[in-house]
N, C-alpha and C positions, 0 to 999 in steps of 0.2 A: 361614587363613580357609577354604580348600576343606575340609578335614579336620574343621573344626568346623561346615559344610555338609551335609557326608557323616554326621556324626554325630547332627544334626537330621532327617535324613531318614530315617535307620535307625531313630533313636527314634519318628517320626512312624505308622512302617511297622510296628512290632513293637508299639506301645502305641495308638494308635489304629487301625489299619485293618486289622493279621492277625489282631484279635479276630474281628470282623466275617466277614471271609473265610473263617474257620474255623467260624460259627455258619452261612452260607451259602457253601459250598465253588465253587455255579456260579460267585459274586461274579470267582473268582480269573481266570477269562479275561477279557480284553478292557482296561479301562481299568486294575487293579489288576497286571496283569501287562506293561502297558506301564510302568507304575510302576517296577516291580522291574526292568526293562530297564534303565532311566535312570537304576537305581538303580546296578544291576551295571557300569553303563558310568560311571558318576564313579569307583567305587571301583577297575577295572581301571585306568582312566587317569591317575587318584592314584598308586596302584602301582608304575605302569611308570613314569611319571616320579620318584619319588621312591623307590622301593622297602616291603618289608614291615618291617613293626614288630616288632622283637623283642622280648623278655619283658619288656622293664621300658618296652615303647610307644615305643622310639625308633626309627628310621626307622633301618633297615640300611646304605641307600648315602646317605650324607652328600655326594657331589659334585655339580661342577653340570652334570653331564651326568646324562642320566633313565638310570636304574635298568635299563630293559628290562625290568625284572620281570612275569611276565603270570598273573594270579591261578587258580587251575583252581575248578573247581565245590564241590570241597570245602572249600575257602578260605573262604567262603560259610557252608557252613552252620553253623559256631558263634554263629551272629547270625537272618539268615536264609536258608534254606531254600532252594535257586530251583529250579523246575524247570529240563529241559535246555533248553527251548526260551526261557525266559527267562535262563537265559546264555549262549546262543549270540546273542540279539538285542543282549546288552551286549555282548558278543563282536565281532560283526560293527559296532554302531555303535563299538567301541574302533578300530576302522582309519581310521574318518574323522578322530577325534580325531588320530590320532598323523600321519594323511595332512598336516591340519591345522598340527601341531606341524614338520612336514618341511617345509612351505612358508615357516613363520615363520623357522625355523633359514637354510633357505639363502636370506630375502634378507639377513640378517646374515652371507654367505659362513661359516657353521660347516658344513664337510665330516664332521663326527665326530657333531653333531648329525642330519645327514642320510642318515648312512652307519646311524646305530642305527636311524631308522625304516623302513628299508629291509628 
């Protein structure tokens, strides 16, 4: 369900609202670039807990421990675009996420789960 989430949002972002931003570019600071923050921080923390998608769209690391995988800015742009400063905002909110994920893991005592977000 999160990956069909992320894929609402990205069509949401590419077909209603980077028209817009593109006819007026000021648009892209402020509300539209927190967007893309919140955007860039599902898709990191999708990622890193389940890994990248290989050519025929299946998820590379199939176990049930997260992936680790951590997506870089070019990862990105075959979709959209992000400035630096809206991937490093996904960026920096990906550590609360996975802060998050480290707290959930060790009240179920997983040391392996808590050793990755580390």
């Amino acid at each position: 369900k999160a990956q069909q989430l992320i894929e609402q949002c990205q069509i949401c972002i590419t077909r209603d609202l980077l028209p817009i931003v593109k006819e007026e570019p000021p648009l892209r600071s402020g509300s539209f670039a927190n967007v893309l923050e919140e955007y860039a921080e599902a898709r990191m923390f999708y990622t890193w807990l389940f890994g990248k998608e290989d050519t025929d769209g299946e998820q590379t690391d199939s176990s049930s421990s997260p992936a680790g995988v951590i997506l870089l800015p070019e990862d990105f742009a075959s979709v959209i675009s992000l400035q630096p400063e809206e991937y490093l905002g996904g960026l920096c909110d990906l550590t609360g996420e996975v802060g998050r994920f480290a707290v959930k893991r060790g009240t179920v005592r997983d040391l392996d789960g808590v050793k990755l977000s580390l």
